[in-house]
N, C-alpha and C positions, 0 to 999 in steps of 0.2 A: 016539217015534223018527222016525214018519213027518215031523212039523213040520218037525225037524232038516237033512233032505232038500233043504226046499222053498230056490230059490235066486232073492233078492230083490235089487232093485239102483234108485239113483234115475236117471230118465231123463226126457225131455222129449218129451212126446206129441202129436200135431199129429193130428186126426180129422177128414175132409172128408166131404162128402158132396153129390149134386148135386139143388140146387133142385127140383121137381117132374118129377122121372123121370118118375116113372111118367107123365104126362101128356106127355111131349116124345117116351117111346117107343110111345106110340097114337099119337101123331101122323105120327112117320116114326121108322119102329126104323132103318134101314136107313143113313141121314142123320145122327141119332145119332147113332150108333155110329162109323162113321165121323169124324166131326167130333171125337167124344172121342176115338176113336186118335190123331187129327193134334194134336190138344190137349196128350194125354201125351207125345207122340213130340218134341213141337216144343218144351212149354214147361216141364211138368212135370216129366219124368224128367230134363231138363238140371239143372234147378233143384233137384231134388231130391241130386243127385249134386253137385253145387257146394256146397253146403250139410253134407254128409255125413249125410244122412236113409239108412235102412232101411227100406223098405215092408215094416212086419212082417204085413199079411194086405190085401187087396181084395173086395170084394164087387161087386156088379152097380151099384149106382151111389157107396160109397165108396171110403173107403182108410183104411188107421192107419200113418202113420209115426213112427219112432223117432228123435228127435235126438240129436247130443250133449250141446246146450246151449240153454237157452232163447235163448239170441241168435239160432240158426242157425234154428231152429223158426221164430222171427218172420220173421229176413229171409225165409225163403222164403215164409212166406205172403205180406206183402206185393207181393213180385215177384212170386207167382204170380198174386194177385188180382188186381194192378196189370196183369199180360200180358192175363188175359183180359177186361176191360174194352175194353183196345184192341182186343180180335180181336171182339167185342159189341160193339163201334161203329157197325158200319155193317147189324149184324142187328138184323129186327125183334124187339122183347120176346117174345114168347109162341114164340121159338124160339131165345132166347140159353142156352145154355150156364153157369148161375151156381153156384159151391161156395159152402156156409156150411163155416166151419174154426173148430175150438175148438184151445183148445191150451193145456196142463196140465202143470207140472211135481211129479209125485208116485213114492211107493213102488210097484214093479210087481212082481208074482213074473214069474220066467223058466219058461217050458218049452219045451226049444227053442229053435224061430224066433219062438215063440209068447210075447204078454204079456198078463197076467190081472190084475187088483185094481182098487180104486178109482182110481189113478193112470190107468185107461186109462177106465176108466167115467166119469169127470168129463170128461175129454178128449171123450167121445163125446157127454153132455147139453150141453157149452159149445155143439157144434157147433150144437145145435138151439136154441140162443138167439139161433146169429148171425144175420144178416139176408143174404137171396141176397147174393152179394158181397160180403159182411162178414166179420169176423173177432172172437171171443169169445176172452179169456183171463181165468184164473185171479189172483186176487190172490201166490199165488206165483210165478207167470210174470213181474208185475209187478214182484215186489222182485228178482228176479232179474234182470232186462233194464235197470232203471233206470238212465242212466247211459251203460250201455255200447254204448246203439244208439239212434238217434233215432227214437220214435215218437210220435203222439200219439192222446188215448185218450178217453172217454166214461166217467166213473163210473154201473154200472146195480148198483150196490148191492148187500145180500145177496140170493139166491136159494136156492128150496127147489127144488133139482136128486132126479129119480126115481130112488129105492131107495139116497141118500145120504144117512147120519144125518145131517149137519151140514150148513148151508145156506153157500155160496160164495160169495163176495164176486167180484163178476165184471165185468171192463171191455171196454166193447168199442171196436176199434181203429179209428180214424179219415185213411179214406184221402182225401186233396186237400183235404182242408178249410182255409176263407180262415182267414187272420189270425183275423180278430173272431173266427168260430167256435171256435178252438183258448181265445182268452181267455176267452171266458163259458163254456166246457165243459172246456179242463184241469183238474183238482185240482191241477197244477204248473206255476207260470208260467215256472218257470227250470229246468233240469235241470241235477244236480252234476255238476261237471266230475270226469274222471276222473282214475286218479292216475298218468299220466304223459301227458308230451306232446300237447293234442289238437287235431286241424285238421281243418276242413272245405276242398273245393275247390271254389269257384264255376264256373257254367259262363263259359266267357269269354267277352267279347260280340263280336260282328262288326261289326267298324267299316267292311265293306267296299260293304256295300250288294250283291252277291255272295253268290246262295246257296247256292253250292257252298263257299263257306267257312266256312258253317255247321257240315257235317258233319266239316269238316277240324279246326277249333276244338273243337267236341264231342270228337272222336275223342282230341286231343291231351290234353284234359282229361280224358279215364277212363284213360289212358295214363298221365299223372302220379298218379290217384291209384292204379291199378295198382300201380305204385313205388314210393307210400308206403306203402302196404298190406303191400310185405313187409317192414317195418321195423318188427319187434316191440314194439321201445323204443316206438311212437309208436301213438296212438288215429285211427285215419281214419272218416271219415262216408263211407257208401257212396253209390257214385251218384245211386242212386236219392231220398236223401233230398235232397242236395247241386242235383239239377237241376230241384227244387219251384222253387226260384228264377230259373228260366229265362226273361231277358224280363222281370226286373221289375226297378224301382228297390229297391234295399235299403240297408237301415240294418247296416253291419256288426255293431256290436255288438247290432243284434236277432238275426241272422245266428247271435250266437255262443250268444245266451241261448237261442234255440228250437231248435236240435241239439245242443248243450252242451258248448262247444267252447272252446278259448283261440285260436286261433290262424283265421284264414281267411286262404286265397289266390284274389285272385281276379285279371283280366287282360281283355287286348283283343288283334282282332289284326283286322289292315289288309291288306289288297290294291295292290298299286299296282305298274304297272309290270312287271312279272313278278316281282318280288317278296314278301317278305310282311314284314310285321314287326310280334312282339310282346312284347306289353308283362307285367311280372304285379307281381305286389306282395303283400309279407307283411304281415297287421296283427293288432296285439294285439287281439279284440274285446274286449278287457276295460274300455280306454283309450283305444281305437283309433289308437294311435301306429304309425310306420311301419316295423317292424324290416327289411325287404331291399323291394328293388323292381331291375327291369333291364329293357332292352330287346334283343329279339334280330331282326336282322336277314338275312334269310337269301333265296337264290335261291329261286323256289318251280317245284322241278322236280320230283322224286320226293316226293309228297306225305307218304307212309309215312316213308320215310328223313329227313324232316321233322321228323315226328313225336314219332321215335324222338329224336334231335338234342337239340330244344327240351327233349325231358322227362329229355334227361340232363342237359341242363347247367341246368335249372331247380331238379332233388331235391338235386344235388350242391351247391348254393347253400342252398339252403334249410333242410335234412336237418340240418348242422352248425351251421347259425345257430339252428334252432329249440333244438338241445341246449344253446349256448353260453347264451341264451338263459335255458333253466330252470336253468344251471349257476350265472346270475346273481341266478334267483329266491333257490335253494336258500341259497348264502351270505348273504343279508339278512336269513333267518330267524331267530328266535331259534334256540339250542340245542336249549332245552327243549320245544321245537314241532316237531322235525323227524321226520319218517315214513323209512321203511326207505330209500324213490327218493329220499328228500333227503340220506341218507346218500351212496348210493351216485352222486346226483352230485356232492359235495364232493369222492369220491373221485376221480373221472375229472378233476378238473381239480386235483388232485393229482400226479397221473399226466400230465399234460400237462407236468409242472416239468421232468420227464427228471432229475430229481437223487435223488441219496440220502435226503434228506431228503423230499424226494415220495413217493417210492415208499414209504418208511416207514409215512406219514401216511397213500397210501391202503390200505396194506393194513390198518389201526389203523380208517379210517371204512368198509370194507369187512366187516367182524368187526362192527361196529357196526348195520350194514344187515341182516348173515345173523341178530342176536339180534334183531333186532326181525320180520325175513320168514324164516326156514329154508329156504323154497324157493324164496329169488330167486338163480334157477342163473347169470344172466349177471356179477350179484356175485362170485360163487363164481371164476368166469372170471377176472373182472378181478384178484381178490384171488392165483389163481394165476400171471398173468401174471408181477405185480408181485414174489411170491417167485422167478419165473425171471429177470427182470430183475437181483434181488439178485446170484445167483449168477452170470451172465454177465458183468454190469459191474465184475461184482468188490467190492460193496458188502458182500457175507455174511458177516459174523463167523465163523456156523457153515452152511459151503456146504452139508453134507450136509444138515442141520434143513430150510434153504428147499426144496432139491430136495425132497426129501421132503412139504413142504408144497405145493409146486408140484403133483407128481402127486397129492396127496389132494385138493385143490381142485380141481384137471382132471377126476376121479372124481365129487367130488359134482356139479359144475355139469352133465354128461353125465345124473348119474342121475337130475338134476331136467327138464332139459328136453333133449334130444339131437336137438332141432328145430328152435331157433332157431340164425340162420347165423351170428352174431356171437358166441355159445358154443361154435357147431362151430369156429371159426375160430381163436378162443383158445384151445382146446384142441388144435386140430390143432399150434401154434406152440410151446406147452408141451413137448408130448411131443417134436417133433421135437428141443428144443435137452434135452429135461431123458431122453427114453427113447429113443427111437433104432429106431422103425417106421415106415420111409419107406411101406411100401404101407397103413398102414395111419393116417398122416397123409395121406396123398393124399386119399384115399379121401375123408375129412372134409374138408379144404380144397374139393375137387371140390366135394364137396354143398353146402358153405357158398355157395360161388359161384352154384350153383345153385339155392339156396332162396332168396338175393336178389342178384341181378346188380348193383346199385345199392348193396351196401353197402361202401364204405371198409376197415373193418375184414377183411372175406372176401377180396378181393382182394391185400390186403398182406399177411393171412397166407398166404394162397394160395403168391406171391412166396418167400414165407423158405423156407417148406417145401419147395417143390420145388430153391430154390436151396441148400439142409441137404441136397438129396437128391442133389445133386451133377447139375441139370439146369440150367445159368444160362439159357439161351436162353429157356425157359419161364419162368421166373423175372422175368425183363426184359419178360415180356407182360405178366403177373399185374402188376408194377410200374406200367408203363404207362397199365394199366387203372385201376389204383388211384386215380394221380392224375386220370386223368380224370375219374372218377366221384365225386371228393371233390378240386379243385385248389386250396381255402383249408384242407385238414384238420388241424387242430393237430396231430394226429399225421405229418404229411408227412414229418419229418425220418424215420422209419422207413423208409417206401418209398424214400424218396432215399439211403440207407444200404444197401439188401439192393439195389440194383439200381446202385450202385457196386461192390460188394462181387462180382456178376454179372459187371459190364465190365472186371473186372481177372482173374477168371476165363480172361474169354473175349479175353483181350488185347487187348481195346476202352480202353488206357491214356488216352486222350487224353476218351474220353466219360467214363471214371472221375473225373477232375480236376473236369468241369464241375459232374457229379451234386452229388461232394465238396464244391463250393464251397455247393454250393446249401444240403447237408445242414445245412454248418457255418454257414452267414446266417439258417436257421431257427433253430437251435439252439446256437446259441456253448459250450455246457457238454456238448456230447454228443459222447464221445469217439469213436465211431465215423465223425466227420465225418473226425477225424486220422487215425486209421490208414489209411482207405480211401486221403486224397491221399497220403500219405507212405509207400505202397505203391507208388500208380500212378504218384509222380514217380521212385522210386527206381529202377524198371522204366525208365522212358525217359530214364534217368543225369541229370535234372535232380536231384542231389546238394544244391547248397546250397538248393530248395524243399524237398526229402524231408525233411533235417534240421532246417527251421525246421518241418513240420509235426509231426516225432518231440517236438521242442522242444513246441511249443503241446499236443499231444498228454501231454508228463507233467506239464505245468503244471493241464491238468484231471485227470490220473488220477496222480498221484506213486509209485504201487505198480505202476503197470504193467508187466507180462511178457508174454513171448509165449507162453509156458506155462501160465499164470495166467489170461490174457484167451482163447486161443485154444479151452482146454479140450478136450472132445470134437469141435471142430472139426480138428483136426487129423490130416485125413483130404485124400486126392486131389483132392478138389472145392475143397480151401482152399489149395492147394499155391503158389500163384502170391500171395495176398493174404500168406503167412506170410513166402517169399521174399523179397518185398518191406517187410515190415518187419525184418528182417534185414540188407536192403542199409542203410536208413536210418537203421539205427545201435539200434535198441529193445532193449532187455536180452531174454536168454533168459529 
């Protein structure tokens, strides 16, 4: 009964310990100690907490932390290693500060704060294999990280590790090392690329001869990948590996095979005048052909707000070319070759049709994605979207069935991930049009925006929801921003539609016309381009436009009602957009 008790769980274990203590604390305990506070305080415990490590015990000169994930385990060592290297730069040897770190992902028992088993005992022998300043992992560490992190590594073969039956196959990690080195010492000369979208960002070079542009270009390049980072959909190379090539000639597509990457960004940027202007550029390192490239030119006064600037209108470029991109790959494929991500993006550009017959199709390659992955939650999204689309546009045979599928799919995508901002976002937009909890789509819009400022999708749902909740002004931010942060997005005609739909609210008649036209030049077949103008003209008694847009307006939707289309809209916040299709003649 007792076994039954015992509570076991797998985890990733990082075990440091520092180089010849005991000889650094005969030499100056006082010094030490000190040094190793300012160490933890400055480099570690950040590092550790960015990572999401749990110091589960300390001793006099280790540590045992808990990861979530072998990814998070490496990054941190690396960075930690990497930090104190720099801070040992300018100290003589025989009084530098150096950890060996092993790091093991296996079965621990739990007690407590407390972990016990071979999963933490392997973890602790790796450590006394590494080399002052080195880093020791596990062959399971390996098959786990492969792929999804750029490292590279040393094969030192099986070892017989003390009071473990079975000998470990153990590599140890390889920091700075040139070119040639990585070639005659990887076991991998390529790493598989991962399975969705993946880029590295170069550091961009200073064309200015200025070297205070140095820091200003650095800055602006951890700022964009910052950005891309919180876009789930996409794979980013962290800085740290990204700025090995600081100052060198590179070959892209080596670029792409020695991080393992599809995609690099890299750029320049010039001084002159009191100005700046830079340059950057997408290439396939596959082919190296040139998918976007731009130049921006800008006053260089508030260096920050610069910053900020260039990396918005950089990601908002890039971000949807990269998707458009594999949306291209995916459809080349055969059939019978396609993965879950190639389902679900035939889907989205399905969904780009704005037609009945799109949204059909992606919710058909959507069902197709969740049987081959069950817990790809932003599917699940997307597939719910597409059932509220049904029912709003008026497409639904059987309205209740979609609704009903709508919130079951809002449900699972939540239960799978309730962290990614482009899930919270389609689900906040769901409920608003299909359940009817304005605080508690806020709520979810809110975070969406908040989990990534830079996504398209979070901000236009943002827009509907607050604008469903009967707040336009707010709504016309959220819009606003939308386009900013995405102003090629094939979904544009969206935001251009709920922030019409805002300006006739808020009897902004004359900006409604513009939005509308704009809607209806993206999207010729989306009815909401009409109603919105044939609202806002009938509002400002232009009579014979109102009627020619009610006119164009049942040439695309021939069943249209104001009853039918308006549905649970037909509330105070909608009161002026219903009015107005009333004056321009629209069937009840």
């Amino acid at each position: 009964m007792a076994s039954d008790q015992i509570k076991r769980k797998l985890a990733a274990i990082l075990a440091a310990d520092i180089a010849g203590y005991s000889r650094l604390m005969g030499a100056d305990e006082a010094g030490t100690l000190a040094r190793l506070k300012e160490y933890r305080r400055e480099l570690i415990d950040p590092k550790n907490k960015q990572y999401r490590g749990r110091v589960v015990k300390t001793t006099g000169d280790g540590i045992l932390i808990e990861f979530p994930s072998v990814v998070d385990a490496i990054s941190c060592s690396l960075e930690v290693q990497q930090g104190m290297r720099e801070r040992n730069a300018d100290i003589p040897p025989e009084k530098r500060i150096e950890f060996r770190i092993g790091i093991n992902l296996g079965d621990v028992i739990v007690e407590g704060r407390d972990l016990y088993g071979d999963g933490v005992n392997i973890a602790a022998r790796l450590e006394g294999l590494a080399e002052p300043g080195g880093i020791s992992i596990s062959q399971t560490v390996l098959n786990h990280a492969r792929g999804k992190i750029a490292f590279e590594f040393e094969d030192l073969g099986e070892q017989a590790l003390k009071n473990i039956a079975r000998p470990v196959h153990v590599y140890r990690l390889l920091l700075n090392s040139s070119r040639g080195d990585v070639a005659s010492r990887s076991s991998e000369p390529q790493l598989a690329l991962p399975d969705k979208p993946s880029i590295a960002v170069l550091p961009f070079e200073n064309m200015s001869g200025d070297p205070e542009q140095e820091y200003f270009a650095d800055g602006m390049v951890e700022e964009i990948i910052t950005a891309l980072s919180r876009f789930k959909s996409l794979f980013v190379i962290a800085r740290n590996s990204s700025f090995t090539f600081k100052g060198k000639a590179v070959d892209i597509k080596e670029v792409g095979r020695r991080l393992g990457v599809r995609y690099v960004l890299e750029g320049s940027v010039r001084k002159a005048s009191g100005k700046v202007r830079i340059t950057g550029q997408l290439i396939d390192a596959a082919t190296g052909a040139h998918i976007w490239a731009d130049r921006f030119e800008r006053d260089l006064t508030d260096v920050f707000a610069l910053q900020d600037e260039v990396t918005v209108a950089v990601v908002s470029a890039i971000q949807p070319k990269l998707l458009q991109t594999e949306i291209e790959m995916a459809t080349r494929r055969r059939p019978e070759n396609l993965t879950a991500y190639d389902f679900f993006l035939r889907a989205i550009q399905q969904f780009y049709l704005a037609t009945r017959e799109g949204l059909a199709e992606t919710i058909r390659l959507a069902h197709r994605a969740l049987e081959l992955d069950p817990r790809f939650g932003l599917v699940a999204a997307w597939a719910g979207v597409s059932h509220m689309n049904n029912v709003v546009r008026g497409y639904a045979d059987d309205p209740q069935f979609e609704r009903k599928e709508a919130i079951r799919l809002l449900r699972l995508a939540l239960s799978i991930d309730d962290s990614d901002p482009d899930t919270l976002a389609w689900a906040a937009v769901i409920s608003a049009f299909m359940v009817g909890d304005s605080e508690s789509e806020i709520e979810m819009a809110d975070r969406a925006v908040a989990l990534n400022p830079n996504s398209y999708i979070a901000w236009n749902s943002r827009g509907w929801v607050y604008e469903i909740a009967g707040l336009p002004e707010e709504a016309v931010r959220s819009f606003e921003r939308a386009i900013r942060v995405s102003p090629v997005d094939p979904l544009l005609y969206l935001s251009l539609d709920g922030m019409g739909r805002a300006f006739i609210e808020l009897r902004r008649f004359d900006e409604a016309i513009v939005v509308g036209k704009k809607t209806q030049r993206q999207s010729p077949s989306y009815v909401g381009a009409y109603s919105c103008l044939a609202s806002a003209f009938a509002h400002l008694g232009r009579d014979a436009e109102a009627r020619e847009a009610a006119a164009r307006l049942l040439q695309v939707d021939p069943a249209f009602t104001i009853a039918a289309r308006m549905g649970r809209r037909r509330q105070s916040h909608v009161k002026l957009l219903i009015e107005g299709l009333r004056k321009a003649g629209l069937p009840e």
